[in-house]
C-alpha positions in Angstrom: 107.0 -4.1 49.0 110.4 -4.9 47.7 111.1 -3.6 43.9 112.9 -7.1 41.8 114.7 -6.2 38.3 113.6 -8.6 35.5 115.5 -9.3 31.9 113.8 -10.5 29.3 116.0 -11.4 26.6 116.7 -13.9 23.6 116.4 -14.2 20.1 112.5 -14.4 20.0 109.6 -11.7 19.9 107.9 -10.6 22.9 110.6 -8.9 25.0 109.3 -5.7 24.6 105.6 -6.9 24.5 106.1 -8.7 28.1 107.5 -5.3 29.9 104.9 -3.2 28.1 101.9 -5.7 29.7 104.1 -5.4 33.1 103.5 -1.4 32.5 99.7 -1.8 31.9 99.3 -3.9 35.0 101.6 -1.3 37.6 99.4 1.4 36.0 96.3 -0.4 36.5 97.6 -0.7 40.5 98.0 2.7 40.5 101.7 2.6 40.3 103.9 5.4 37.6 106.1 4.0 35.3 109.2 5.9 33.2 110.1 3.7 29.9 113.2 4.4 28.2 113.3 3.1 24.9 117.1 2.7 23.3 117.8 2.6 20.1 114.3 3.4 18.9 113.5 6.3 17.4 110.7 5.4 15.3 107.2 5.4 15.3 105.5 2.4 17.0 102.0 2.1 17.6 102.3 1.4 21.2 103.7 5.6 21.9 100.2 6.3 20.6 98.2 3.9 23.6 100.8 4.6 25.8 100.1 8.6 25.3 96.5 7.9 26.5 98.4 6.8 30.3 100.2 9.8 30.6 101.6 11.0 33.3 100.5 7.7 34.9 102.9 6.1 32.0 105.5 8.2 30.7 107.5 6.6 27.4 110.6 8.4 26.0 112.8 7.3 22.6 116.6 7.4 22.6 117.3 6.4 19.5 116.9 7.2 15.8 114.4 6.8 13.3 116.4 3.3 11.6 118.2 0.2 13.1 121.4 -0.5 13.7 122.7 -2.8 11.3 126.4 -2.7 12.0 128.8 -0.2 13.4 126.7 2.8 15.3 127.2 6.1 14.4 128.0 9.3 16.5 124.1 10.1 16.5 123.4 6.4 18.1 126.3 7.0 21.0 124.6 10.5 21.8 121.1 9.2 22.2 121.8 5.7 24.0 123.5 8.0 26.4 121.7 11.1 26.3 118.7 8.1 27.2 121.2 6.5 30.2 121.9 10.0 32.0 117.7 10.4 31.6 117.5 7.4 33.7 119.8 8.3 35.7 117.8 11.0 36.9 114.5 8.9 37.1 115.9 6.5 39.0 118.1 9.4 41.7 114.5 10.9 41.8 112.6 8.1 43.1 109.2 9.5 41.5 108.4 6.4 39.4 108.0 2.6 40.9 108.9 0.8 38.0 111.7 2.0 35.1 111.7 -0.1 32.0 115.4 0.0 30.0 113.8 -1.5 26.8 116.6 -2.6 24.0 119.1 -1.2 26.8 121.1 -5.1 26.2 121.1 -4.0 22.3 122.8 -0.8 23.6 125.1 -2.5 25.6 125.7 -4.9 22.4 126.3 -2.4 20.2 128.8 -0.6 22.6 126.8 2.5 23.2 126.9 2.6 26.7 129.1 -0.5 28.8 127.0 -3.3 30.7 128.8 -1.2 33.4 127.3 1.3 33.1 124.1 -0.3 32.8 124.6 -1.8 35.6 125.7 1.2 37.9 122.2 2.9 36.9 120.2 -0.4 38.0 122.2 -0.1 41.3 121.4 3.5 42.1 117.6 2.1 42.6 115.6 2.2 45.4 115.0 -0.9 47.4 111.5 -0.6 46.0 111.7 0.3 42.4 110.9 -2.3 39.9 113.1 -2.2 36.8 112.7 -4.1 34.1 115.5 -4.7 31.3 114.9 -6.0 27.9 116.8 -7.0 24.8 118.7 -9.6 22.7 122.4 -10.3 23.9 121.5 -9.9 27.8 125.3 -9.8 29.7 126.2 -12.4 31.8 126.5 -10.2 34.6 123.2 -8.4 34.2 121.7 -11.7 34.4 123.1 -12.7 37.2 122.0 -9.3 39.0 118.7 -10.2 37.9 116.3 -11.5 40.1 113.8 -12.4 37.5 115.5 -13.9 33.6 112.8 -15.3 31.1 115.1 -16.1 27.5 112.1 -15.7 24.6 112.8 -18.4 22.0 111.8 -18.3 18.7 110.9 -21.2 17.1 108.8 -20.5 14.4 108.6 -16.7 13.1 106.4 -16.0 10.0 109.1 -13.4 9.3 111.2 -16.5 7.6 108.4 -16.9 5.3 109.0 -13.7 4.1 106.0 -11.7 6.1 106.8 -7.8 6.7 106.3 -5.8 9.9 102.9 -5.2 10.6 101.2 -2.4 12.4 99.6 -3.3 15.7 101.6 -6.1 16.0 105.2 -5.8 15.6 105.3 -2.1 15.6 
């Protein structure tokens, strides 16, 4: 069965959500998934259900434990990259069926590794290997290497109304 890489991108929530359901369901087939998370470093609750997969799911942070507001520091750099030569291997050792590069477009955004680069990784893929890439800012040309793009739109967020994060549901 031939392995497709999916984006999801845009400015509105579920990006993450729709790769981590894609996860569940390859899992549920029987099928191992590697998820590199860039520029997270924090606690979400989804490492804790995710935990409960292992080594069916395996989840790893490259990031630090706050958000990048502006100009990344030396720290952000190492770990996007530190997270990009992880998937490197992942992908050269052809033990998982589906790799998900979530916020890997923010790291490309944010200049921590190039879309180049991004996109050399994807390309070092077996024929079979699902990736899946998610993140705001998606590059032209990673879309266009995409055979699957779904842009999330917000349209109404309660966030504008002034409601926090909340556990369970947006971390």
């Amino acid at each position: 069965m031939p392995g497709f890489i999916h984006v999801y991108t845009g400015n509105g929530k579920g990006k993450t959500t729709a790769a981590l359901g894609l996860a569940l369901r390859a899992a549920g087939a029987g099928k191992k998934v590697f998820i590199a998370q860039f520029v997270k470093g924090m606690h979400y609750s989804e490492l804790d259900a995710l935990k409960k997969l292992e080594p069916q799911i395996t989840i790893r942070q490259y990031g630090r434990d706050c958000f990048i507001h502006k100009n990344p520091v030396s720290e952000d750099i190492n770990a996007a990259r530190e997270g990009l030569e992880a998937v490197t291997r992942v992908i050269r050792e052809d033990q998982y069926d589906m790799v998900i590069l979530d916020e890997a477009t923010i790291a490309t955004y944010f200049h921590l590794f190039s879309a180049d680069d991004l996109m050399n990784v994807i390309k070092m893929r077996q024929p079979d290997t699902e990736i899946i890439v998610t993140g705001r800012y998606a590059p032209a040309e990673l879309i266009e290497m995409a055979d699957l793009v779904t842009e999330m739109t917000e349209i109404k967020h309660y966030y504008n109304k002034g409601v926090e994060a909340r556990e369970g549901i947006e971390f």
